[in-house]
GUFI-412373 format. One record per atom (N, C-alpha, C, CB): x, y, z; atom name; chain; residue number from 1; residue in three letters. Coordinates in Angstrom, 2 decimals, decimal comma. Glycine has a CB too. Example, Ala and Ser with C-alpha at 12.3 -4.5 7.8 and 13.67 -1.06 7.14 Angstrom:
BEGIN
ATOM_13,19_-5,69_7,80_N_A_1_Ala;
ATOM_12,30_-4,50_7,80_CA_A_1_Ala;
ATOM_13,20_-3,30_7,80_C_A_1_Ala;
ATOM_11,31_-4,47_9,05_CB_A_1_Ala;
ATOM_12,85_-2,25_7,08_N_A_2_Ser;
ATOM_13,67_-1,06_7,14_CA_A_2_Ser;
ATOM_12,90_0,03_7,87_C_A_2_Ser;
ATOM_14,08_-0,60_5,72_CB_A_2_Ser;
! end
This chain:
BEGIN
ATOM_0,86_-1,16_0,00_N_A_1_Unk;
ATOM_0,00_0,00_0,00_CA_A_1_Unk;
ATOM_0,91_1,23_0,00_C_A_1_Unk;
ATOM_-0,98_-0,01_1,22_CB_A_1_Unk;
ATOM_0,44_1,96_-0,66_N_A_2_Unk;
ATOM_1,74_3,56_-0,98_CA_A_2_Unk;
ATOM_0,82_4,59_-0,31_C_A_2_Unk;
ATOM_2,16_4,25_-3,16_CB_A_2_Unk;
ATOM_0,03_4,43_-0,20_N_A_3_Unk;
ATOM_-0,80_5,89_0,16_CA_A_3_Unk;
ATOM_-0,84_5,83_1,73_C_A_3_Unk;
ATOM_-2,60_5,99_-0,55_CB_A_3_Unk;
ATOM_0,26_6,82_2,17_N_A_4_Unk;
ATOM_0,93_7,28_3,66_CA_A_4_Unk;
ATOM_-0,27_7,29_3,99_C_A_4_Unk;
ATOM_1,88_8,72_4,01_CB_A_4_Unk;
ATOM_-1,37_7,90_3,90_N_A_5_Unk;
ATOM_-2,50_8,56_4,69_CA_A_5_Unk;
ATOM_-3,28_7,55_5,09_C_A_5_Unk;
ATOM_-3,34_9,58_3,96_CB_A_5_Unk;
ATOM_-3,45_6,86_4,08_N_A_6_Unk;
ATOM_-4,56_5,34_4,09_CA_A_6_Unk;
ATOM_-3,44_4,44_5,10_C_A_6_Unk;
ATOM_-4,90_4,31_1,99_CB_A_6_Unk;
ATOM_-2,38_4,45_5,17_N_A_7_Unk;
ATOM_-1,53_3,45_5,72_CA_A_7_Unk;
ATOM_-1,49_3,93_7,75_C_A_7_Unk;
ATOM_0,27_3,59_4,67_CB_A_7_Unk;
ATOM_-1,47_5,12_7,78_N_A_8_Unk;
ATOM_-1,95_5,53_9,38_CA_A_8_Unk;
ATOM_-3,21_5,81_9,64_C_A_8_Unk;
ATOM_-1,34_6,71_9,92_CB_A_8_Unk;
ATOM_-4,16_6,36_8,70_N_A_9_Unk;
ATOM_-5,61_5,28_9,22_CA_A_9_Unk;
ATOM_-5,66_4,28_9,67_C_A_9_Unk;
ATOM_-6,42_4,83_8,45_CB_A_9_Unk;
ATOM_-4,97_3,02_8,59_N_A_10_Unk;
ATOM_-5,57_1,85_9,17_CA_A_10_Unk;
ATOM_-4,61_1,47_10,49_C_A_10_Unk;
ATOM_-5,65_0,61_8,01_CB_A_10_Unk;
ATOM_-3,54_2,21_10,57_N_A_11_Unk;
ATOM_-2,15_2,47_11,96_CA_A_11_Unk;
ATOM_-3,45_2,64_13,43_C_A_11_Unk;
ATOM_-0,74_4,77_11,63_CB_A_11_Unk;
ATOM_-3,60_3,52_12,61_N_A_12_Unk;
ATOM_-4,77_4,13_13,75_CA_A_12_Unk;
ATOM_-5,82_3,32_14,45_C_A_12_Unk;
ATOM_-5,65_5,13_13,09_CB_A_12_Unk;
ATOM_-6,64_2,78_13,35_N_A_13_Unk;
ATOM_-7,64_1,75_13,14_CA_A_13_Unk;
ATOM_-7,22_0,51_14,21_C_A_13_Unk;
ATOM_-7,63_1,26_11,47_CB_A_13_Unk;
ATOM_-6,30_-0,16_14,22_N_A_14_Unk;
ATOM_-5,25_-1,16_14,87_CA_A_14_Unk;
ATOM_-5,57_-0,66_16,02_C_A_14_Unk;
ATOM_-3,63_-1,18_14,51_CB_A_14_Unk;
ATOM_-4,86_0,82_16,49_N_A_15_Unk;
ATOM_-4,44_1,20_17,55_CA_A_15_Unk;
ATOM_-5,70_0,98_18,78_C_A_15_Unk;
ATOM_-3,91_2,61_17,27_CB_A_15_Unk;
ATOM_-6,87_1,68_17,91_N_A_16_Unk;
ATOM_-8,00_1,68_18,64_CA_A_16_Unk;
ATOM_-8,63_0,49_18,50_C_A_16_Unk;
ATOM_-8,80_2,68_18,36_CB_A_16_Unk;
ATOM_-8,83_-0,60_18,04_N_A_17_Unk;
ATOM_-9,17_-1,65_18,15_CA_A_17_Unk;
ATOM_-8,43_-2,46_19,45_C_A_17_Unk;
ATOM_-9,03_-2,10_16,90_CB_A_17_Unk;
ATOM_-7,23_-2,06_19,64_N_A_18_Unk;
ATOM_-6,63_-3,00_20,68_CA_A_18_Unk;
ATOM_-7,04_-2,13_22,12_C_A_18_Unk;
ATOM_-4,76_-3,25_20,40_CB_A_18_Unk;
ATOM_-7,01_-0,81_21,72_N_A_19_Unk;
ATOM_-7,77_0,47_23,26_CA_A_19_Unk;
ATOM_-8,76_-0,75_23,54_C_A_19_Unk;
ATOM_-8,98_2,61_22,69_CB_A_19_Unk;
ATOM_-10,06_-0,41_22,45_N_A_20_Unk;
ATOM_-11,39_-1,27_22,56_CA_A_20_Unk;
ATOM_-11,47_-2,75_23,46_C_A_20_Unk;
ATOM_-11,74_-1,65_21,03_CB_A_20_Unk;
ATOM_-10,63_-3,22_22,99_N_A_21_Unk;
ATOM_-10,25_-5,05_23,39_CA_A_21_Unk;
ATOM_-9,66_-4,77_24,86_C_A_21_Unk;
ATOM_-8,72_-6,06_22,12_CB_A_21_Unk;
ATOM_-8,70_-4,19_25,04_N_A_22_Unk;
ATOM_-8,38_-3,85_26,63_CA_A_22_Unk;
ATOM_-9,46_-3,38_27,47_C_A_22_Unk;
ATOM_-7,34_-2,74_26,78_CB_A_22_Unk;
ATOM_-10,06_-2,37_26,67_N_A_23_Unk;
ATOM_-11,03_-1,91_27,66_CA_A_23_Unk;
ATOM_-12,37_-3,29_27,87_C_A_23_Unk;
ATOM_-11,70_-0,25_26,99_CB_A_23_Unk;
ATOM_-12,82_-3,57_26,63_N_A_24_Unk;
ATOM_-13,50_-4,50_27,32_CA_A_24_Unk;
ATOM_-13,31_-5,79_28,13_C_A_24_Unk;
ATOM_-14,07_-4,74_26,65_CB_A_24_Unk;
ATOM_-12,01_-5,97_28,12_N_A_25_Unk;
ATOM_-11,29_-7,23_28,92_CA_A_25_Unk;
ATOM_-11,27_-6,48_30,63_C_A_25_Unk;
ATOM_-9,27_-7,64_28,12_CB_A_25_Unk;
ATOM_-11,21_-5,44_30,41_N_A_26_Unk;
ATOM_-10,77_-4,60_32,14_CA_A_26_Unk;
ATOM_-12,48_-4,60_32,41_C_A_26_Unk;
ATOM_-9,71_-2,33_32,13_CB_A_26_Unk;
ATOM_-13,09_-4,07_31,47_N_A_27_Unk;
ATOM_-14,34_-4,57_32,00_CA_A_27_Unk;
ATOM_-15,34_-5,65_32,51_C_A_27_Unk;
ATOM_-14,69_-4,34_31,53_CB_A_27_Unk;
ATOM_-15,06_-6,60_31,55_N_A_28_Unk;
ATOM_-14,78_-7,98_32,16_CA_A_28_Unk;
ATOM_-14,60_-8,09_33,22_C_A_28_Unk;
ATOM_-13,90_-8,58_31,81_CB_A_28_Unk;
ATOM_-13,38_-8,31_33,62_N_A_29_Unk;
ATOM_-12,90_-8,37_34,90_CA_A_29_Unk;
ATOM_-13,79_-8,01_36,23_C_A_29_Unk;
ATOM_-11,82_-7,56_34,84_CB_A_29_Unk;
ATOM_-13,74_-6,66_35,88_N_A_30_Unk;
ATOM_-14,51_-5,85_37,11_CA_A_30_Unk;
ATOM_-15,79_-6,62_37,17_C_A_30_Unk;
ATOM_-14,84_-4,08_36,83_CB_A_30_Unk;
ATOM_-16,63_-7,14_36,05_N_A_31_Unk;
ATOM_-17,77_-7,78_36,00_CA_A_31_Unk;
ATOM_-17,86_-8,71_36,92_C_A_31_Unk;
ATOM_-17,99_-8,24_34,90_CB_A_31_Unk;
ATOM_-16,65_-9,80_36,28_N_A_32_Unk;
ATOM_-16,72_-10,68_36,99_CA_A_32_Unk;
ATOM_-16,71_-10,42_39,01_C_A_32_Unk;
ATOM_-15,63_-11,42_36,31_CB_A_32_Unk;
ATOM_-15,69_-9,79_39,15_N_A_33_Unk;
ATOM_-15,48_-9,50_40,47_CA_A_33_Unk;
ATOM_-16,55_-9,13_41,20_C_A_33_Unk;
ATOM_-14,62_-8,64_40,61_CB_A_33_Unk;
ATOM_-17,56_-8,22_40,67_N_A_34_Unk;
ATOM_-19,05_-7,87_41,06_CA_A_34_Unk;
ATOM_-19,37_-9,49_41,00_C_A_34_Unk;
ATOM_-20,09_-6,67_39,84_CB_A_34_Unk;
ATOM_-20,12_-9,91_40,21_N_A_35_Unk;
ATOM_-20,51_-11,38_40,14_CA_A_35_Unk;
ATOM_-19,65_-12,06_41,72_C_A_35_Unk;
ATOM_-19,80_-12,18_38,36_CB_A_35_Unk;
ATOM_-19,00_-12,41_41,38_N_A_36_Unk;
ATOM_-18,44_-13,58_42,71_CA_A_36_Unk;
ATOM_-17,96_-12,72_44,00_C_A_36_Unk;
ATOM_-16,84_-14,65_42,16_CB_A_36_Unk;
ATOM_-17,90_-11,63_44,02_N_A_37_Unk;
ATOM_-17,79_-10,81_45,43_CA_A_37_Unk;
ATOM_-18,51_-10,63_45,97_C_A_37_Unk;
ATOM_-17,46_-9,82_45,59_CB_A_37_Unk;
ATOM_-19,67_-9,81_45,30_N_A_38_Unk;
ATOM_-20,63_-8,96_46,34_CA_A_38_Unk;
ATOM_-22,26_-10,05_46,18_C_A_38_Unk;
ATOM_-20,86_-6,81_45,59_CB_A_38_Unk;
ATOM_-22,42_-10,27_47,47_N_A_39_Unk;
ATOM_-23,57_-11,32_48,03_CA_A_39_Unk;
ATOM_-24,62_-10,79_47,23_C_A_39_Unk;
ATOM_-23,96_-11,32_49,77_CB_A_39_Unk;
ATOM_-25,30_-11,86_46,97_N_A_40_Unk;
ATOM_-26,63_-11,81_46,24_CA_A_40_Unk;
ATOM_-27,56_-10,63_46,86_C_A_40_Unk;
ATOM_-27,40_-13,29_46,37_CB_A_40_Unk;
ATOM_-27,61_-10,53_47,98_N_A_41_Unk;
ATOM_-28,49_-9,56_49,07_CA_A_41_Unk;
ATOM_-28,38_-8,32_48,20_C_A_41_Unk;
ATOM_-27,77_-9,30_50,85_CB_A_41_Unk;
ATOM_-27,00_-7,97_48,18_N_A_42_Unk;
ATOM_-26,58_-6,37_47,80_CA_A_42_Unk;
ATOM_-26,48_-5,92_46,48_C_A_42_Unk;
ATOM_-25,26_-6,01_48,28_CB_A_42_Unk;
ATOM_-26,85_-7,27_45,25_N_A_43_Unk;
ATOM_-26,70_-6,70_44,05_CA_A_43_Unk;
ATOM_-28,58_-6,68_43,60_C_A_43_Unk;
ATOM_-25,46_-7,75_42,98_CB_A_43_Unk;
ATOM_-29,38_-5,51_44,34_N_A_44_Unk;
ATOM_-30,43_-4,92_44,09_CA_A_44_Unk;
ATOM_-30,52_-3,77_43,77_C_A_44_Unk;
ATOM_-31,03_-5,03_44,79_CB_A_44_Unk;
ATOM_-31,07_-2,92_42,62_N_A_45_Unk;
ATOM_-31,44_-1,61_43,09_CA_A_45_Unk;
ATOM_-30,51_-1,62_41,68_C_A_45_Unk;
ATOM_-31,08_-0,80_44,83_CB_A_45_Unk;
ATOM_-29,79_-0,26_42,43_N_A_46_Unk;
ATOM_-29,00_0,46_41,54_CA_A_46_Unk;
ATOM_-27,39_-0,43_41,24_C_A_46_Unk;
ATOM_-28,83_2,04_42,29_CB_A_46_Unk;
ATOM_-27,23_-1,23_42,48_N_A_47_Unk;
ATOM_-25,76_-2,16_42,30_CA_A_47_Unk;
ATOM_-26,07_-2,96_41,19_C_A_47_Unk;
ATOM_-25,27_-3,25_43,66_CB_A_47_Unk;
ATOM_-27,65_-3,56_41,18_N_A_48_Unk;
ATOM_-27,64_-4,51_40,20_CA_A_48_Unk;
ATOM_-28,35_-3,52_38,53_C_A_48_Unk;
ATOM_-28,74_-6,01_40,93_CB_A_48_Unk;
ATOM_-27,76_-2,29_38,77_N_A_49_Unk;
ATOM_-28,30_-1,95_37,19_CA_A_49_Unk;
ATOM_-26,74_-1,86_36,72_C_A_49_Unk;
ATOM_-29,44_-0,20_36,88_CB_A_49_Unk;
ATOM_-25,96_-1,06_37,76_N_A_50_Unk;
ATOM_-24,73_-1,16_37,46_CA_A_50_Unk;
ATOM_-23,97_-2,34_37,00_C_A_50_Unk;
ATOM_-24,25_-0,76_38,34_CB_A_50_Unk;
ATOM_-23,89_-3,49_37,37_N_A_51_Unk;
ATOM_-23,90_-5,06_37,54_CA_A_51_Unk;
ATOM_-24,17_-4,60_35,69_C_A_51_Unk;
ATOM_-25,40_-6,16_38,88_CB_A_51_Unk;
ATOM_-25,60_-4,42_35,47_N_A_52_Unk;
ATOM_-26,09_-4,91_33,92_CA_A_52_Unk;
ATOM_-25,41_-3,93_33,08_C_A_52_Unk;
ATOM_-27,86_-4,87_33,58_CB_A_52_Unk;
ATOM_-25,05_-2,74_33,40_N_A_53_Unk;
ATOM_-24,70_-1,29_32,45_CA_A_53_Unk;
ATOM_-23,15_-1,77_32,34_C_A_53_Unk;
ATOM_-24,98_0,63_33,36_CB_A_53_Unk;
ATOM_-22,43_-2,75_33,19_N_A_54_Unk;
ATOM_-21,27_-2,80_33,20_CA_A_54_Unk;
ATOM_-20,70_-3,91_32,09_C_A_54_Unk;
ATOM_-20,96_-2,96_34,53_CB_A_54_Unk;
ATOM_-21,83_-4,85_31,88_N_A_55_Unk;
ATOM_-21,66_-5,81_31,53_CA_A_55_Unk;
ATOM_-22,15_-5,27_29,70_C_A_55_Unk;
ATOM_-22,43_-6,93_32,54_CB_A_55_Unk;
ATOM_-23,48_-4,45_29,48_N_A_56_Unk;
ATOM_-23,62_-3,77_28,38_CA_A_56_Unk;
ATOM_-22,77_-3,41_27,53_C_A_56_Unk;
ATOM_-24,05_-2,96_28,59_CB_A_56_Unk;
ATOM_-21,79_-2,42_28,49_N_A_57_Unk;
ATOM_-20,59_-1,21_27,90_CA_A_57_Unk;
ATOM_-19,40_-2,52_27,40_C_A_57_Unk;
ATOM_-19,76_0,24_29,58_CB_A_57_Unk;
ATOM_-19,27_-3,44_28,08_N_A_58_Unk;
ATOM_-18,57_-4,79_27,46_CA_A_58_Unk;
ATOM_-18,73_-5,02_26,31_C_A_58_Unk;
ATOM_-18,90_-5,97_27,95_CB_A_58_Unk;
ATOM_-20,74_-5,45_26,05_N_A_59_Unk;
ATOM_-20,50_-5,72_24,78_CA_A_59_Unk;
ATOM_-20,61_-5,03_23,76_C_A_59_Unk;
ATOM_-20,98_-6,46_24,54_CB_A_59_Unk;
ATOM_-20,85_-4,07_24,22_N_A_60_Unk;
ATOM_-20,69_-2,57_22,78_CA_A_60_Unk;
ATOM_-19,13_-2,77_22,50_C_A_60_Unk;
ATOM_-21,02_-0,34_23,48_CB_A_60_Unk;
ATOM_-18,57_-2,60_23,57_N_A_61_Unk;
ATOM_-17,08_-2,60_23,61_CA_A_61_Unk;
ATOM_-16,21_-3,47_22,32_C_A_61_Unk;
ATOM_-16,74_-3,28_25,08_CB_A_61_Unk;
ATOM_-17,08_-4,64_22,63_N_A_62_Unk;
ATOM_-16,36_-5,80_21,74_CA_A_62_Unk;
ATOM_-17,10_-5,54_20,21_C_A_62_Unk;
ATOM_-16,73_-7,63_22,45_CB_A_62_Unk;
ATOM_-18,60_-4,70_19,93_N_A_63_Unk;
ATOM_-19,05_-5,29_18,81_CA_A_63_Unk;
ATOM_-18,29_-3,13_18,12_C_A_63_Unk;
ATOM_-21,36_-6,11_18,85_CB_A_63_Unk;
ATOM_-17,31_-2,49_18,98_N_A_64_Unk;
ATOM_-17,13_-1,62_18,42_CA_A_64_Unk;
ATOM_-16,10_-1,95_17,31_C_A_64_Unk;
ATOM_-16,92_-0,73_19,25_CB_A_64_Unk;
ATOM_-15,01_-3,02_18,26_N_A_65_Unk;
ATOM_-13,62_-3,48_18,11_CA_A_65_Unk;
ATOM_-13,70_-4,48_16,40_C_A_65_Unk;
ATOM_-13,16_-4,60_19,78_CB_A_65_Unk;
ATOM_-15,01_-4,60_16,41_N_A_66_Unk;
ATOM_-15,06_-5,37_15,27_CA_A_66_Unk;
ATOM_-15,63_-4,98_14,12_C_A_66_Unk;
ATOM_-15,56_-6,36_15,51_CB_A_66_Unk;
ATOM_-16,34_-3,91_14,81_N_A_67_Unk;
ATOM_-17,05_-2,89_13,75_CA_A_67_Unk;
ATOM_-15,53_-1,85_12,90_C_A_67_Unk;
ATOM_-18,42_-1,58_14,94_CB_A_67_Unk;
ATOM_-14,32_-1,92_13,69_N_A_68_Unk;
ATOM_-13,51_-1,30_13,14_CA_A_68_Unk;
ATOM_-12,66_-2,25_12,48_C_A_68_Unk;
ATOM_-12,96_-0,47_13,94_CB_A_68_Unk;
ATOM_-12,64_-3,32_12,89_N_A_69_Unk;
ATOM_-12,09_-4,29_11,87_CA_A_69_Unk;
ATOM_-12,64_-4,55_10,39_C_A_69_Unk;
ATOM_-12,15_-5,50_12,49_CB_A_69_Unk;
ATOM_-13,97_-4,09_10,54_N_A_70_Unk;
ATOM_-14,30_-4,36_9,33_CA_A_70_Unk;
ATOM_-14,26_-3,15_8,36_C_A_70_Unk;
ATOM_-15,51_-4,96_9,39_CB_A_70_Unk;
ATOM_-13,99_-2,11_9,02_N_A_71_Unk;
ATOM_-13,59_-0,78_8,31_CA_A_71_Unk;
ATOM_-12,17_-0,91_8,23_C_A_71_Unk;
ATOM_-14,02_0,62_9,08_CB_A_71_Unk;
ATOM_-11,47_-1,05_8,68_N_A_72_Unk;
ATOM_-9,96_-1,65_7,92_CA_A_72_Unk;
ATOM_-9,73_-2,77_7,23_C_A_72_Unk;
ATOM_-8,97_-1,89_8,76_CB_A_72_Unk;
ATOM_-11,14_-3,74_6,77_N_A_73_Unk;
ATOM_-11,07_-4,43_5,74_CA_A_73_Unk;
ATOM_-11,66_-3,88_4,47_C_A_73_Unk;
ATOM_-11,55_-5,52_6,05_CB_A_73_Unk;
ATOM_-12,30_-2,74_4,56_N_A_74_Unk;
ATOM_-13,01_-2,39_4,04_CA_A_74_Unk;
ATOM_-11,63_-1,32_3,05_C_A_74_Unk;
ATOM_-14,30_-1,93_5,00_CB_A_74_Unk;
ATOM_-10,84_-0,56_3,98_N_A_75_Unk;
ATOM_-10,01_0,20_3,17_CA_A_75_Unk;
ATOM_-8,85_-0,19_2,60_C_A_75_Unk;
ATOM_-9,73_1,12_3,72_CB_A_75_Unk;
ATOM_-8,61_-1,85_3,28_N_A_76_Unk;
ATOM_-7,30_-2,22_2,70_CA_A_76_Unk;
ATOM_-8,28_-2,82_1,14_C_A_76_Unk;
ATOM_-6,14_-3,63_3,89_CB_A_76_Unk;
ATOM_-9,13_-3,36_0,53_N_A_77_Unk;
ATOM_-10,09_-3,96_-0,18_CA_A_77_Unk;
ATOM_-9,26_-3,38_-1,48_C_A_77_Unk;
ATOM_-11,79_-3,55_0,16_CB_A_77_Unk;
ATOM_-9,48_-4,13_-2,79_N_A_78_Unk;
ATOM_-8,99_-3,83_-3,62_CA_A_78_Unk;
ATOM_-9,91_-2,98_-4,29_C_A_78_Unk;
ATOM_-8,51_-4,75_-4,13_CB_A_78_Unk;
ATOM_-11,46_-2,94_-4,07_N_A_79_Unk;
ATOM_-12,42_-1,69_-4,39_CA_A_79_Unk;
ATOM_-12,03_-0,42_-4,20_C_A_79_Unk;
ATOM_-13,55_-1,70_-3,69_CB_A_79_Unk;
ATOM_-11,77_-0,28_-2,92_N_A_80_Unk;
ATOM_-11,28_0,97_-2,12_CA_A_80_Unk;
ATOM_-10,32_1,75_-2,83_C_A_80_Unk;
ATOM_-10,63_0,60_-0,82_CB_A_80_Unk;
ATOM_-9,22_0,83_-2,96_N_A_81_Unk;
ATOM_-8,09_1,37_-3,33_CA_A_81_Unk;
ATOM_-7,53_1,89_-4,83_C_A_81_Unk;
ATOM_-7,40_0,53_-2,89_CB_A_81_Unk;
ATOM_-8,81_1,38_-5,67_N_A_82_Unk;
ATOM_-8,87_1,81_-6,82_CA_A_82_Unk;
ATOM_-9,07_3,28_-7,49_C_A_82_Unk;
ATOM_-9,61_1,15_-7,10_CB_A_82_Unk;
ATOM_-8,45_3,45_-8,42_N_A_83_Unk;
ATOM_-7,98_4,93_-8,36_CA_A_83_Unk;
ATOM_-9,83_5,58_-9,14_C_A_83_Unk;
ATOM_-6,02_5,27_-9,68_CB_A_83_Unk;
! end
């Protein structure tokens, strides 16, 4: 690929796809830790919307990471790149 500009887009593209994937893995995490820490009693109310909003922002997280994968398949494409 010769075209500098198209070549740190998709630099870019990468970059934030792996942000995306970390962040939803750290989110994860924290999920889980809610899940097996805090007693059934206490995940009511607002703990347990948080519990669901946490687990949400996960999977946006993951269907962003792939939504940009497919826009850097989209620009490396031999359509795209046609003059």
């Amino acid at each position: 690929m010769s075209n500098p500009f198209l070549e740190q887009a998709l630099q870019k593209i990468r970059q934030l796809r792996e942000d995306l994937r970390v962040a939803a893995a750290e989110l994860h995490l924290a999920h889980e830790a809610f899940q097996s820490h805090l007693p059934v009693a206490v995940r009511r109310g607002d703990v347990a919307w948080a519990i669901g909003q946490n687990a949400a922002v996960e999977h946006k997280l993951k269907q962003l990471a792939e939504e940009l994968e497919r826009v850097a398949e989209l620009l490396r494409s031999p359509h795209y790149l046609k003059p």
